[in-house]
C-alpha positions in Angstrom: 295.6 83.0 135.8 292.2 81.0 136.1 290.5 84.2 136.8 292.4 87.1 134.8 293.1 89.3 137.1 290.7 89.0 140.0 287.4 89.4 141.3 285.9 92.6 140.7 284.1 94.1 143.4 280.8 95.4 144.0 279.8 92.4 141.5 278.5 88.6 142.3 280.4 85.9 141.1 279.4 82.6 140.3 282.1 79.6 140.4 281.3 76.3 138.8 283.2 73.3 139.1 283.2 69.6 139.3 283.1 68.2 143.0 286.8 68.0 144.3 287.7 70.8 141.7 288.7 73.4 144.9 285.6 75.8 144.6 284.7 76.1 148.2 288.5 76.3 148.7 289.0 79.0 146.6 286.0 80.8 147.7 287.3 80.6 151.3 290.6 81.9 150.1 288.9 84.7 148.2 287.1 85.6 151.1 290.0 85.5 153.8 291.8 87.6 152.0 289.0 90.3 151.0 287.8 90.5 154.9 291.7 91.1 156.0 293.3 93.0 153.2 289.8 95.8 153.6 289.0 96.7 157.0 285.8 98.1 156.2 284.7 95.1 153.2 282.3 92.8 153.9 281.9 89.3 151.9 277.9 87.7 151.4 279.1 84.3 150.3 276.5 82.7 148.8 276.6 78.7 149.7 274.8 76.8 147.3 276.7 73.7 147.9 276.1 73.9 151.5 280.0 73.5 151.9 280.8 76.5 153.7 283.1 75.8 156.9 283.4 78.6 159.4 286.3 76.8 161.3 288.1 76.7 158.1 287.6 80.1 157.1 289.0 81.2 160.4 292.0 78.4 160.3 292.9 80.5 156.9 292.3 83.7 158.5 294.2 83.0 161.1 297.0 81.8 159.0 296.8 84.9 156.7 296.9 87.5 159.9 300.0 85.7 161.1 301.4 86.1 158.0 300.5 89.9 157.7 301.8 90.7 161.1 298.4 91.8 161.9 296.6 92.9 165.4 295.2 90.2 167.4 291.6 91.8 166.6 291.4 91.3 163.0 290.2 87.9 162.5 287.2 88.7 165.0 286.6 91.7 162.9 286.9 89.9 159.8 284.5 86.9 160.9 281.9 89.2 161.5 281.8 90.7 157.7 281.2 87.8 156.1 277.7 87.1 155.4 276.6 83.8 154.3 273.3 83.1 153.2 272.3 79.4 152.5 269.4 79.0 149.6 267.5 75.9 149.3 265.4 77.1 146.6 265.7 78.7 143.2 262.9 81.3 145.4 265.6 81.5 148.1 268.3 82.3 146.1 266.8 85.0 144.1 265.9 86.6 147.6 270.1 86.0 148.4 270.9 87.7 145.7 268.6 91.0 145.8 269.7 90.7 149.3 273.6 91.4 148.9 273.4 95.0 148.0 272.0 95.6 151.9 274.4 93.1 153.6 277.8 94.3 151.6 277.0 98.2 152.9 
């Protein structure tokens, strides 16, 4: 409901939030499920926060491929098209975000 329906893709999205709120949760979530329901999507998380957790993306990849019944190959698929780029500049992250358009392709 928070959302209304969903990302749209082919767009960035920008989640704000208090610290604790779930937003690197959710983005992880987001992206798990993008990478495995699309065999041919990629993700460019952008990591502001420095948050990002690779071993917890895969734990909820994992997780999700189990639960789809999915080939042993996915996850390893799916790690490699997701993209993150870590800014730690204003400079840097207008570079990120010019970027995507090349990455997601």
């Amino acid at each position: 409901r928070a959302l209304g329906g969903g990302l749209t893709v082919g767009t960035v999205t920008e989640i704000c939030g208090a610290a604790g709120s779930g937003k690197t949760q959710m983005c992880l979530h987001v992206t798990a499920q993008a990478v495995l329901s699309d065999a041919q999507a990629n993700v460019v998380y952008v990591d502001t926060e420095h948050s990002f957790s690779p071993k917890r993306l895969e734990q909820m990849l994992l997780a999700l491929a189990a639960h789809l019944q999915l080939a042993d190959g996915a996850v390893v698929s799916a790690l490699g098209r997701v993209h993150v780029l870590r800014p730690l500049s204003t400079a840097q992250l207008v570079e990120a975000v010019h970027a995507i358009g090349q990455l997601a392709a």
